[in-house]
C-alpha positions as a Markdown table, in Angstrom:
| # | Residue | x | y | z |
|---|---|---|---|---|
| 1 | Unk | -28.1 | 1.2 | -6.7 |
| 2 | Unk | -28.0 | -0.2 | -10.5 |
| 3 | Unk | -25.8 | 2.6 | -11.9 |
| 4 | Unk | -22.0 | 2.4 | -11.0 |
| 5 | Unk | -22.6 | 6.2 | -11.2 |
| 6 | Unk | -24.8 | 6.9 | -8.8 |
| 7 | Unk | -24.6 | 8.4 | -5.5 |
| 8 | Unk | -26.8 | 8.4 | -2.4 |
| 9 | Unk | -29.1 | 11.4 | -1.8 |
| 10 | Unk | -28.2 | 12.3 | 1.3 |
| 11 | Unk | -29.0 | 15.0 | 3.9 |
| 12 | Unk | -27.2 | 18.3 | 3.2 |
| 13 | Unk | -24.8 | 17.8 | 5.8 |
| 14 | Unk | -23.8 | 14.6 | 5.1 |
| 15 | Unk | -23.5 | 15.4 | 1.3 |
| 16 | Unk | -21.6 | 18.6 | 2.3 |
| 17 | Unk | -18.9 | 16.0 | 4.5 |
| 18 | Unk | -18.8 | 13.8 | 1.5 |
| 19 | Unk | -18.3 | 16.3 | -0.9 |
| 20 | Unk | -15.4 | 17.5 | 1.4 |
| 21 | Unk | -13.9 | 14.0 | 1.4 |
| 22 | Unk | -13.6 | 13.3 | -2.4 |
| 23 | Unk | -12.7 | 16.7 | -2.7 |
| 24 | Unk | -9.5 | 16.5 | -0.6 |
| 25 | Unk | -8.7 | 12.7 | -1.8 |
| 26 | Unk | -8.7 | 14.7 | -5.3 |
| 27 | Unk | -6.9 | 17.4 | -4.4 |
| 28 | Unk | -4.1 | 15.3 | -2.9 |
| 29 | Unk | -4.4 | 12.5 | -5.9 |
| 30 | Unk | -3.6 | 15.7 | -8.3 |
| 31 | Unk | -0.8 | 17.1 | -6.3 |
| 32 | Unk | 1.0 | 14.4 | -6.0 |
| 33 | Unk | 0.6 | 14.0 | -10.0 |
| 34 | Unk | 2.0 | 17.2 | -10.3 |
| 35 | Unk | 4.8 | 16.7 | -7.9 |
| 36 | Unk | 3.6 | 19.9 | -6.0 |
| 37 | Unk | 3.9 | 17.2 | -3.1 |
| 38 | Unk | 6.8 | 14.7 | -2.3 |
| 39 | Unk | 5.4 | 11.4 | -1.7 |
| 40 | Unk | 7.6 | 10.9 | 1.5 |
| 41 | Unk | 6.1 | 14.7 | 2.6 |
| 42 | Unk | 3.5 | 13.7 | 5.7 |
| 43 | Unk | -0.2 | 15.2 | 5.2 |
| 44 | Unk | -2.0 | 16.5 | 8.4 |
| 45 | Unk | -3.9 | 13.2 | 9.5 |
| 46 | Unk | -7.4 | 12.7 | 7.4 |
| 47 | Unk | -10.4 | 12.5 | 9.6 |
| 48 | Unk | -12.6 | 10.4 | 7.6 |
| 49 | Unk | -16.0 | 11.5 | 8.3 |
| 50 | Unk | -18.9 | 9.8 | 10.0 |
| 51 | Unk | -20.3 | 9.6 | 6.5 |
| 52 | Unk | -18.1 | 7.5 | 5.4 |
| 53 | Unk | -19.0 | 3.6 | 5.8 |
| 54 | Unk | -16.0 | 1.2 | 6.8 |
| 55 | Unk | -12.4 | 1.8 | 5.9 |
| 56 | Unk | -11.4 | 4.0 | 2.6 |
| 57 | Unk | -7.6 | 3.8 | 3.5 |
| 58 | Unk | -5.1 | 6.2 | 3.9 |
| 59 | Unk | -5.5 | 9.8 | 1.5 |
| 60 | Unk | -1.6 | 8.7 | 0.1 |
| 61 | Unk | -1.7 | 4.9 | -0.5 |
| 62 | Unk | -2.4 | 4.9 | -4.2 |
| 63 | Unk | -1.0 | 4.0 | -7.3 |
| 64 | Unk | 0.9 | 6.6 | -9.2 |
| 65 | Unk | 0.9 | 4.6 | -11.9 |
| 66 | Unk | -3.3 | 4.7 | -12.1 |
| 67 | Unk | -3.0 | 8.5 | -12.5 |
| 68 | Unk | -3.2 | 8.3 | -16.3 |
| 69 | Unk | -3.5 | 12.1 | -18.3 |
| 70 | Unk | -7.2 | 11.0 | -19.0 |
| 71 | Unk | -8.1 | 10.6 | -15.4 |
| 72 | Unk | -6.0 | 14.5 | -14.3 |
| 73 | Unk | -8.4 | 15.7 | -16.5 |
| 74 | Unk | -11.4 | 14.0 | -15.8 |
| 75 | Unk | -10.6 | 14.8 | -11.9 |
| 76 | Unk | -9.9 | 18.3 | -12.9 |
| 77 | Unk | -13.5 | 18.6 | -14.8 |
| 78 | Unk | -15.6 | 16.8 | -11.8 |
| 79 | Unk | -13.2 | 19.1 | -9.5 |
| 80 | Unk | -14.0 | 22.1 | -11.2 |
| 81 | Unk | -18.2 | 21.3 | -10.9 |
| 82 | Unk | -17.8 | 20.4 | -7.4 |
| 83 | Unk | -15.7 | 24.0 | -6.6 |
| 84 | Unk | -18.8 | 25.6 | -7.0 |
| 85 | Unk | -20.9 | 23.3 | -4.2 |
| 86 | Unk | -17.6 | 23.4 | -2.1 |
| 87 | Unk | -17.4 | 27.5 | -1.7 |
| 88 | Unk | -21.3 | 27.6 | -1.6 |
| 89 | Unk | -22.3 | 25.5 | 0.9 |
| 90 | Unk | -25.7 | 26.8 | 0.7 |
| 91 | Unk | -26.2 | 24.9 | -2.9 |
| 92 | Unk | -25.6 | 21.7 | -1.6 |
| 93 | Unk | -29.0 | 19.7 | -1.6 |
| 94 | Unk | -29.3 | 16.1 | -1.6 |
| 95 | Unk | -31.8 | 15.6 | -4.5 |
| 96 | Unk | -29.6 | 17.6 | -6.7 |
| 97 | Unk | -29.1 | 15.5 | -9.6 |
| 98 | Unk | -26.0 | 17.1 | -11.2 |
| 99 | Unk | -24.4 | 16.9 | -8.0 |
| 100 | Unk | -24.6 | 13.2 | -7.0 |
| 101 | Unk | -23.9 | 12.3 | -10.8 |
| 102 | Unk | -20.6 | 14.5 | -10.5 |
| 103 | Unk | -20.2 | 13.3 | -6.7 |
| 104 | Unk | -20.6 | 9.5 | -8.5 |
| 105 | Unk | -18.4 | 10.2 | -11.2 |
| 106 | Unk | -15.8 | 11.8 | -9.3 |
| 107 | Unk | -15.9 | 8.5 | -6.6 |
| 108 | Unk | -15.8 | 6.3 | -9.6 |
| 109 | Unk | -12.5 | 7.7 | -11.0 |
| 110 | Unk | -11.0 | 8.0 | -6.8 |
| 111 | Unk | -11.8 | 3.9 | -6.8 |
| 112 | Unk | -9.9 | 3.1 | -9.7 |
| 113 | Unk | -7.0 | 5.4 | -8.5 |
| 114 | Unk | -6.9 | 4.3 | -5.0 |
| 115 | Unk | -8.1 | 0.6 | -5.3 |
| 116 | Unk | -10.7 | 0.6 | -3.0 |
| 117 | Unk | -14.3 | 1.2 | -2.7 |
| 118 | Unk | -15.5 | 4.1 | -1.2 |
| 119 | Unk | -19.1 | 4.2 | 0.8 |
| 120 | Unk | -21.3 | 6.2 | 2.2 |
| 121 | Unk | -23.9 | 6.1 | 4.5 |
| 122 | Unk | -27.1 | 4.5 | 3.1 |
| 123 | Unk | -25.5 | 2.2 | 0.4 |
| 124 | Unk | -26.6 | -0.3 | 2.1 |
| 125 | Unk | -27.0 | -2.6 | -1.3 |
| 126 | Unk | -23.2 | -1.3 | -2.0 |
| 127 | Unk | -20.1 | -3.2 | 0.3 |
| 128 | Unk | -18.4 | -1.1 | 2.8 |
| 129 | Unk | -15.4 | 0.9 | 2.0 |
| 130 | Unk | -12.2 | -1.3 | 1.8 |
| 131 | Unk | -10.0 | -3.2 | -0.5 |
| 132 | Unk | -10.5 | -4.1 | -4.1 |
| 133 | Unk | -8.1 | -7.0 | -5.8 |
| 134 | Unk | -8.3 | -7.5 | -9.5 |
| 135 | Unk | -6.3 | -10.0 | -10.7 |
| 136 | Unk | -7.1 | -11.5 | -14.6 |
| 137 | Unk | -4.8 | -13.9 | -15.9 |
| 138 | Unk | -4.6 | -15.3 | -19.6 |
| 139 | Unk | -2.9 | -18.3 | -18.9 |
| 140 | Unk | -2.1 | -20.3 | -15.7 |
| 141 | Unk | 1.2 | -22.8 | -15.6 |
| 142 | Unk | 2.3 | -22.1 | -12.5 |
| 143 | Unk | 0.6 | -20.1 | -9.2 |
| 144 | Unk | -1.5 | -17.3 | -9.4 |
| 145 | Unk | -2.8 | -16.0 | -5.8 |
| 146 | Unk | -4.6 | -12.3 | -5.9 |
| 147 | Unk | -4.2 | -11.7 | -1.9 |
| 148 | Unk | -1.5 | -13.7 | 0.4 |
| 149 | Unk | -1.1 | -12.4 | 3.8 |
| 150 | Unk | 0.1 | -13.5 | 7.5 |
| 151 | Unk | -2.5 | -12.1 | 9.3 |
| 152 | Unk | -5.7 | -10.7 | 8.2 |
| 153 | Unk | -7.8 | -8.5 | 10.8 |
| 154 | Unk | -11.6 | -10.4 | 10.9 |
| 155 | Unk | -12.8 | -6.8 | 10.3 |
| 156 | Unk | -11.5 | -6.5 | 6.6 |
| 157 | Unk | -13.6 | -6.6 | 4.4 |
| 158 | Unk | -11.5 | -7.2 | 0.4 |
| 159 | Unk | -13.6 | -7.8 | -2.5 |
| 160 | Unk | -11.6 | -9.9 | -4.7 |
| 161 | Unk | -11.7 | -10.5 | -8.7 |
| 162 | Unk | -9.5 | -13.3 | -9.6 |
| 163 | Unk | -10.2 | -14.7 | -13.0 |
| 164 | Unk | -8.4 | -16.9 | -15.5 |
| 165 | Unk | -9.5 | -17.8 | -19.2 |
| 166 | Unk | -7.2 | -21.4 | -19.0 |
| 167 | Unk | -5.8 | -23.1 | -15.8 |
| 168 | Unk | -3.0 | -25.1 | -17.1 |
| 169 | Unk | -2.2 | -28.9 | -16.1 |
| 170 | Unk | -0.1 | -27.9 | -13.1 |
| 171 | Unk | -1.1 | -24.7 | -12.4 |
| 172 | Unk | -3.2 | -23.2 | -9.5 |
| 173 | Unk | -5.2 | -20.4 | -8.4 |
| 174 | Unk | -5.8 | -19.3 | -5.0 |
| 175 | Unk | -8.0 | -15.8 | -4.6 |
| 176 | Unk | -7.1 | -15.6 | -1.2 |
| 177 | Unk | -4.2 | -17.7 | 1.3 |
| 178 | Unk | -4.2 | -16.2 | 5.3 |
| 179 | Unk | -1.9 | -17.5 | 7.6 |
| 180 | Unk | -3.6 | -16.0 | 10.6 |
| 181 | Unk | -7.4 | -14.7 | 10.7 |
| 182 | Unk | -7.4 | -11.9 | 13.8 |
């Protein structure tokens, strides 16, 4: 898929478990925003479903921070379309423009929030769920790494953006240093 918007047409069941997934990473993104929910407070465990393509992290590891006013109410709007699917199950049909575009939109805004990319079955063009490191530097004089771990499981899967307009005499960049690949 071209379009950073768009969203697979799926089978109604599928759609209906991935409408249920962004839904509830919504939901939780605005509670916590609102403080209706402590962030030490446990959720019931998220069963990620089958729809779901590799690993979209955990529902409450997301940066606060990334949950600007413009985004509450962008979530809020794309929440408010997909109410209607979500209490009529019997709507949901998976060459139903307005909903993928919503469904798109709505993933869009959950990937800048949680910092990962979220897939679904038959993407098979887009990279599995996982990790997504961004890291743009102006200048470079000393060390600039985007990911630096001990051990790395041989199942992750990061997609890494590490850019720099001038590397300095001196200065290094390194987009990724493991210790240990598992």
């Amino acid at each position: 898929m071209s379009d950073a918007l768009a969203f697979p047409a799926l089978a109604a069941s599928a759609l209906t478990q991935a409408i249920g997934f962004l839904y509830r990473r919504a939901e939780v993104v605005l509670d916590r925003r609102a403080e209706l929910r402590e962030a030490s407070e446990p959720l019931p465990p998220e069963g990620v479903p089958e729809v779901v393509v590799g690993d979209p992290g955990h529902v409450l590891d997301f940066d606060p921070a990334e949950v600007t006013d413009e985004r509450v109410e962008r979530l809020e709007t794309l929440m408010e379309v997909l109410g209607l699917y979500s209490d009529n199950e019997h709507l949901v049909e998976g060459q139903d423009e307005r909903l993928r575009r919503t469904l798109g939109r709505l993933r869009t805004l959950l990937e800048d929030v949680y910092g990962r990319r979220i897939t679904f079955v038959g993407e098979e063009e887009r990279p599995v769920s996982g990790m997504r490191i961004v890291n743009r530097a102006r200048d470079v004089h000393g060390v600039s790494r985007a990911l630096k771990a001990r051990r790395v499981s041989g199942d992750a899967n990061p997609e890494i953006l590490h850019t720099a307009e001038v590397v300095h005499p001196g200065g290094e960049m390194t987009s990724v240093e493991v210790d240990d690949l598992l």
